[in-house]
Residue frames relative to the residue before (quaternion, step in Angstrom):
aa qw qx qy qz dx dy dz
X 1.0000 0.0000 0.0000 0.0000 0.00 0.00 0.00
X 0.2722 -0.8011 0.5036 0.1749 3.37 -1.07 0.61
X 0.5970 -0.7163 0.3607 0.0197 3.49 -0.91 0.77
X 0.0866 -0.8443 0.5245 0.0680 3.39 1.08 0.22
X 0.2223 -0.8436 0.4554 0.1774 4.09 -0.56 0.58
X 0.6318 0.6405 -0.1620 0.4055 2.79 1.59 -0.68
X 0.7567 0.1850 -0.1138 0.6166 3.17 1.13 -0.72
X 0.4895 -0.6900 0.4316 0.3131 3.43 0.76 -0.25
X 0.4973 0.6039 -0.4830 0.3934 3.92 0.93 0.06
X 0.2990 -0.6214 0.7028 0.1749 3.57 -1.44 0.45
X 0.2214 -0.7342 0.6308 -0.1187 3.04 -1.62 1.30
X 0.2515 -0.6954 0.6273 0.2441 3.60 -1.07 0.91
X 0.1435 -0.7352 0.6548 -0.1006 3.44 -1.71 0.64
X 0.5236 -0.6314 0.5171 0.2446 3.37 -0.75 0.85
X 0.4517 0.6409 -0.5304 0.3222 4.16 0.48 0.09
X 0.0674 0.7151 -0.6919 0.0733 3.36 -1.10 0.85
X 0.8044 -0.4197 0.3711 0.1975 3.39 -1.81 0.73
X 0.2523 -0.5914 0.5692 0.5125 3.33 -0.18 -0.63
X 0.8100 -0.2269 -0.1174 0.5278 3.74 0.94 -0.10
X 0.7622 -0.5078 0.3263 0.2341 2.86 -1.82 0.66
X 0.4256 0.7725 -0.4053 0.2404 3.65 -0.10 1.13
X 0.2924 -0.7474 0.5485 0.2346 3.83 -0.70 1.08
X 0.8456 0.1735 -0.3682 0.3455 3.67 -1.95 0.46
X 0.0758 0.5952 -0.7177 0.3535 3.41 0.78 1.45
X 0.2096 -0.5818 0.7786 0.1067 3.09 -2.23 0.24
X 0.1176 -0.7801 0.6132 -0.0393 3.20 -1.39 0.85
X 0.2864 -0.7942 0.5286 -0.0886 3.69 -1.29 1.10
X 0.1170 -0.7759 0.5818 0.2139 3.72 -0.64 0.19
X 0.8190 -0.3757 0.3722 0.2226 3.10 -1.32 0.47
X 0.8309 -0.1939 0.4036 0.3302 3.67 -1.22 0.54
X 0.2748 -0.6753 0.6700 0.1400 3.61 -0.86 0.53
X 0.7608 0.4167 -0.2252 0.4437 3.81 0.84 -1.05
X 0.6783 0.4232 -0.3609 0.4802 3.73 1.70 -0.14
X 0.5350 0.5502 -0.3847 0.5129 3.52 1.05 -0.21
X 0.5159 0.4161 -0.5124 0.5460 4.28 1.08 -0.22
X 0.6906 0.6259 -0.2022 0.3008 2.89 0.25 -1.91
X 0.2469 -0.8259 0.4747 0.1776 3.69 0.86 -0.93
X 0.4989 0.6167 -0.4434 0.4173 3.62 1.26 0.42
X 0.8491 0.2207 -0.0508 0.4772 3.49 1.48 -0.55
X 0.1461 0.8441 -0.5105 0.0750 3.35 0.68 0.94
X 0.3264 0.7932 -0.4613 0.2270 4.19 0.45 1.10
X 0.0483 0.7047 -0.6845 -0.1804 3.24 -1.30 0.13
X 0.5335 -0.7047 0.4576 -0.0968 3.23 -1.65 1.02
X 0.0066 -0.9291 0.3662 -0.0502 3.44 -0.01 1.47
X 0.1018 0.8970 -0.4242 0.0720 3.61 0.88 1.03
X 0.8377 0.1866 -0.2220 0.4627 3.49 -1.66 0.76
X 0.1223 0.7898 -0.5530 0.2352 3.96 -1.59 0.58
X 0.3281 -0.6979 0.6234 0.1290 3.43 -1.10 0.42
X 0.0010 0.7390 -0.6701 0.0704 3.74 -1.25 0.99
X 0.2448 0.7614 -0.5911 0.1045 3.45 -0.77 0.57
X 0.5821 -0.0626 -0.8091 -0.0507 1.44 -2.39 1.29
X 0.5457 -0.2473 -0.7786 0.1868 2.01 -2.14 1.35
X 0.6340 -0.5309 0.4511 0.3358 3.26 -1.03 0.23
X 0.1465 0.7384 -0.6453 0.1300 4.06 -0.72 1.13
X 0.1886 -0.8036 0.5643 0.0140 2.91 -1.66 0.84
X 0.4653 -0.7854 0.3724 0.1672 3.29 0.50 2.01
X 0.1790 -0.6196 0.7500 0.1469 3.35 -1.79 0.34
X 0.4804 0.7983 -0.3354 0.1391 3.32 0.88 -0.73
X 0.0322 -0.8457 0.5219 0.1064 3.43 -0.48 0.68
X 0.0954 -0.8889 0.4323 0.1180 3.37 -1.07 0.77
X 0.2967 -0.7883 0.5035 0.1925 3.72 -0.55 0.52
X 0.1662 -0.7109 0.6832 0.0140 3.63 -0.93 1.60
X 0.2279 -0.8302 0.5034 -0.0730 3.30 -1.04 0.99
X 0.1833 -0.9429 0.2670 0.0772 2.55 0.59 1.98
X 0.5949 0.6052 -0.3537 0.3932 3.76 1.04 0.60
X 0.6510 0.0628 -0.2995 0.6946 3.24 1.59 0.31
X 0.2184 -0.8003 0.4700 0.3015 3.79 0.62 0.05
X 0.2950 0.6894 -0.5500 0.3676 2.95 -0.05 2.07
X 0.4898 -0.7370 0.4200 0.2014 3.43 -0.66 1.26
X 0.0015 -0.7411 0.6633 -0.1046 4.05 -1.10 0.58
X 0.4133 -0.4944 0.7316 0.2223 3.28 -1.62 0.38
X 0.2977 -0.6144 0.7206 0.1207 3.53 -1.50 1.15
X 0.6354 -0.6525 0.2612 0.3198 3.77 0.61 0.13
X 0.6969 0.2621 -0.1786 0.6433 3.70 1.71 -0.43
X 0.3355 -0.7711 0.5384 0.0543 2.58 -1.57 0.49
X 0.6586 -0.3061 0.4273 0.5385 4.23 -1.47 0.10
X 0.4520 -0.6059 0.6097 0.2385 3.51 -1.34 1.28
X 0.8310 -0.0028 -0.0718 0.5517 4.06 1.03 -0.02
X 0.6803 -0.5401 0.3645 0.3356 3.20 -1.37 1.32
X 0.1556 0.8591 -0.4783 0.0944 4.34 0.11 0.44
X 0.0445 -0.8230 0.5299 0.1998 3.35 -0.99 0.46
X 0.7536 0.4202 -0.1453 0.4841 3.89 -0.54 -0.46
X 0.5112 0.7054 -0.4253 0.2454 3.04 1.24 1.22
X 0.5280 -0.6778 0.4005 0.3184 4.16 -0.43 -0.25
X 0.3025 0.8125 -0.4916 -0.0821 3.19 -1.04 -0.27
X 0.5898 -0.6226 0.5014 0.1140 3.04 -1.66 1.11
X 0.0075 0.8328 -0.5373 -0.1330 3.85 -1.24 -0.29
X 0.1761 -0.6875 0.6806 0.1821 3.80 -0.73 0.74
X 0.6260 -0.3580 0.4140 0.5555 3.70 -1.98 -0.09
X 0.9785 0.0361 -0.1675 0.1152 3.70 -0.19 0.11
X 0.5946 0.3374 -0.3519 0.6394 2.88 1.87 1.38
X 0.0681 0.9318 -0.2899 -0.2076 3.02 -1.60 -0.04
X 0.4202 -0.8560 0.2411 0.1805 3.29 0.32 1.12
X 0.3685 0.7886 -0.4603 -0.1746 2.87 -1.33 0.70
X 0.5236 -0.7156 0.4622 0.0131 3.34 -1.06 1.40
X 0.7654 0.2689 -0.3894 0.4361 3.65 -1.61 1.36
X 0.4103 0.7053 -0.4875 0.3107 2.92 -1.55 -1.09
X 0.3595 -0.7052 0.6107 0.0214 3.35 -1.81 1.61
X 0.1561 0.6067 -0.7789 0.0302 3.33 -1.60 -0.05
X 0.2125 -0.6860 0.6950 -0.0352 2.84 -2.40 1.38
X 0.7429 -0.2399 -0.6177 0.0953 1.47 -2.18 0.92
X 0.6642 -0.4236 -0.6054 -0.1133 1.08 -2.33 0.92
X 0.7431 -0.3797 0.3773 0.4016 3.42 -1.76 0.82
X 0.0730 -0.7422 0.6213 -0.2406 2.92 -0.94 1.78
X 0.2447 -0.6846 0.6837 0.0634 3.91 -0.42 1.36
X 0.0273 0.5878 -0.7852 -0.1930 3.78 -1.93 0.09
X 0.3363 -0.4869 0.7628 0.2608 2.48 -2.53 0.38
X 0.6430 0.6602 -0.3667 0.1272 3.11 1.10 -0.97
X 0.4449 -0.6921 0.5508 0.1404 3.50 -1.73 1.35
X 0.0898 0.7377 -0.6647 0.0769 3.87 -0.21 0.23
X 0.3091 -0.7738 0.5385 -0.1254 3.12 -1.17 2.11
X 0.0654 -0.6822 0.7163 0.1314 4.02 -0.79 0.62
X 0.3711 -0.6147 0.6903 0.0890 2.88 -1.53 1.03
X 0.4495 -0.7554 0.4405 0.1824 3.41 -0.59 1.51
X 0.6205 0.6303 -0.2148 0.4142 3.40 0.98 -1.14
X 0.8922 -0.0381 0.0222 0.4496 3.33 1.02 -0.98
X 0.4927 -0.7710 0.1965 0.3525 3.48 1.93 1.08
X 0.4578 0.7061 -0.3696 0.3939 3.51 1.41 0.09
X 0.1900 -0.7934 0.5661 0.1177 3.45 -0.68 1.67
X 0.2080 -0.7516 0.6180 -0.0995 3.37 -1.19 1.03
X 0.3010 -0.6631 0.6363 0.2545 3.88 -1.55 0.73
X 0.2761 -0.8737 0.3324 0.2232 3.36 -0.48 1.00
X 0.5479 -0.6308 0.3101 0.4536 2.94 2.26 0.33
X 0.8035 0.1969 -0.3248 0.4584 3.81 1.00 0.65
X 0.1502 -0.8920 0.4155 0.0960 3.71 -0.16 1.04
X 0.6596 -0.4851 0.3713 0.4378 3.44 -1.01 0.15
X 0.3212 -0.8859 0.2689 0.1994 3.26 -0.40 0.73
X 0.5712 0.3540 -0.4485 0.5893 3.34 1.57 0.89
X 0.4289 -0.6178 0.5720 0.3273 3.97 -0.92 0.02
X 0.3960 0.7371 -0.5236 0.1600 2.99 -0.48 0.51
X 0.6237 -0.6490 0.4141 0.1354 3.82 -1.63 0.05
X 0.7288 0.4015 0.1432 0.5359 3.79 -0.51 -0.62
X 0.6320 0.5801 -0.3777 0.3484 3.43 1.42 0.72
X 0.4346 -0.7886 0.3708 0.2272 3.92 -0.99 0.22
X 0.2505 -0.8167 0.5105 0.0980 3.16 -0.37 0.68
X 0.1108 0.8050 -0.5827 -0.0119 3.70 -1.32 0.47
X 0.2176 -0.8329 0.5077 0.0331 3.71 -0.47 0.64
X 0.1676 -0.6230 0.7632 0.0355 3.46 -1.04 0.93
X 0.7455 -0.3852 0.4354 0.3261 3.72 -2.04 0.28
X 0.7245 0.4472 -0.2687 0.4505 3.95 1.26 -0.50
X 0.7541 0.2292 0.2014 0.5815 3.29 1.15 -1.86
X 0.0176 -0.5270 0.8186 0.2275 3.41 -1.55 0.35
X 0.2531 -0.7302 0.6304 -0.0735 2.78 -2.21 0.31
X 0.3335 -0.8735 0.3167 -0.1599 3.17 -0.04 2.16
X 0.3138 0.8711 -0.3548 0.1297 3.46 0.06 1.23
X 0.6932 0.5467 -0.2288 0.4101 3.03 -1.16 0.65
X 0.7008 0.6291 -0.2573 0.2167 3.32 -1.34 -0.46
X 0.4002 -0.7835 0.4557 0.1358 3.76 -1.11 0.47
X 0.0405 -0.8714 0.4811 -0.0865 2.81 -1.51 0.48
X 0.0721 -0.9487 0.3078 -0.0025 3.84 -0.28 1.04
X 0.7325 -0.1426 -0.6645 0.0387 2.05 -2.17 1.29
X 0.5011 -0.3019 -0.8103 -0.0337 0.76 -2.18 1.17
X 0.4600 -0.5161 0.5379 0.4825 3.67 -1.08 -0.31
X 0.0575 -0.8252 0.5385 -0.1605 2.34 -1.65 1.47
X 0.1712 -0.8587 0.4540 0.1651 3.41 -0.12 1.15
X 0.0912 0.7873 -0.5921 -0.1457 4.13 -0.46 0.47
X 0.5085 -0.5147 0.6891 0.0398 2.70 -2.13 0.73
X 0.1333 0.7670 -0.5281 0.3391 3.45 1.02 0.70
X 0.2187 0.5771 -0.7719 -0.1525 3.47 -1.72 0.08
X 0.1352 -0.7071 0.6807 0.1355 3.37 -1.43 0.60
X 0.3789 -0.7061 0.5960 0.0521 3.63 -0.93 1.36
X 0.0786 0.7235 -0.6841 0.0491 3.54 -0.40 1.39
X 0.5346 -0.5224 0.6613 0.0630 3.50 -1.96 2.22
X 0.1825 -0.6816 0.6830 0.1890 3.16 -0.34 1.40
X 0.4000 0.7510 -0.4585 0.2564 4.26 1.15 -0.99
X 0.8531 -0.0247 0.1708 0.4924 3.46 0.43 -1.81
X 0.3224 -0.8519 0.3173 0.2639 3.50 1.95 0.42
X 0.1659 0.7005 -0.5986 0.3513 3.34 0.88 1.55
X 0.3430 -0.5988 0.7102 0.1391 3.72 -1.26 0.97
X 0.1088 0.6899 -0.7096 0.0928 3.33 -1.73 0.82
X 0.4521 -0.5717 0.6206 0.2892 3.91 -1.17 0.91
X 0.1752 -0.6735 0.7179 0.0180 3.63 -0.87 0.83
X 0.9505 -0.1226 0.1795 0.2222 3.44 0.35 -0.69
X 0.1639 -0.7225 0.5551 0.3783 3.96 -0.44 -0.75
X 0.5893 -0.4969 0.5634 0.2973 3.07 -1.47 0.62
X 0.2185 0.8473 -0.4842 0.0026 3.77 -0.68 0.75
């Protein structure tokens, strides 16, 4: 469904995934391509589908000037669901997330370069593994929280502060 901002009404629309799958995470584009008007996308990457049971890498690109769906050509460095993501003006990240068998947690952060749709490991992960987390993102920093993870099961209260500046991760804190 589509979302109209202006007026606030929800619309249906023929747009579909390339596939059908739930705990995907999704991102928009750049702040400086969406002025600029060379880049007006948002980004839907990783998910869960069952039966047989699969856990997607797949990223997809909706184009929000004809709202039509496309492959940007790469993909999640690992099939993951339940994962987050964050977005500066010219990347965007996204980070965690499970897959089975055999029960598998991530830290792992995997970055699209807006400019040129290529997904990359920027070489710093979250520094617990875990699932079922949230993400928010200011012009400086996203900001990772939450989530679980097993065994044992575990719920954290973690936040991890990714520098969009020099993309260093740091624990800021616990949820409390």
């Amino acid at each position: 469904d589509r979302i109209d901002f202006s007026n606030e009404t929800v619309s249906a629309n023929n747009l579909l995934l390339s596939q059908a799958r739930s705990a995907l995470a999704a991102l928009s584009g750049g702040a400086s391509y969406r002025i600029s008007g060379s880049r007006n996308y948002g980004y839907f990457g990783g998910g869960f589908s069952t039966p047989p049971s699969i856990y997607h890498s797949t990223v997809d690109r909706l184009d929000f000037s004809n709202e039509t769906f496309s492959s940007p050509g790469d993909d999640l460095s690992q099939g993951r669901n339940a994962i987050a993501a964050v977005s500066s003006s010219s990347y965007g990240y996204f980070g965690g997330g499970y897959s089975s068998p055999p029960n598998t947690y991530y830290g792992t952060v995997d970055r699209i370069d807006f400019s040129n749709e290529t997904l990359s490991l920027p070489g710093n992960d979250l520094p617990q593994a875990r699932a079922g987390l949230a993400a928010v993102s200011t012009s400086s920093y996203g900001y990772f929280g939450g989530g679980y993870s097993t065994p044992p099961a575990t719920y954290h209260c973690t936040i991890d502060r990714l520098d969009f500046s020099n993309e260093t991760i740091s624990d800021i804190g616990d949820l409390s």
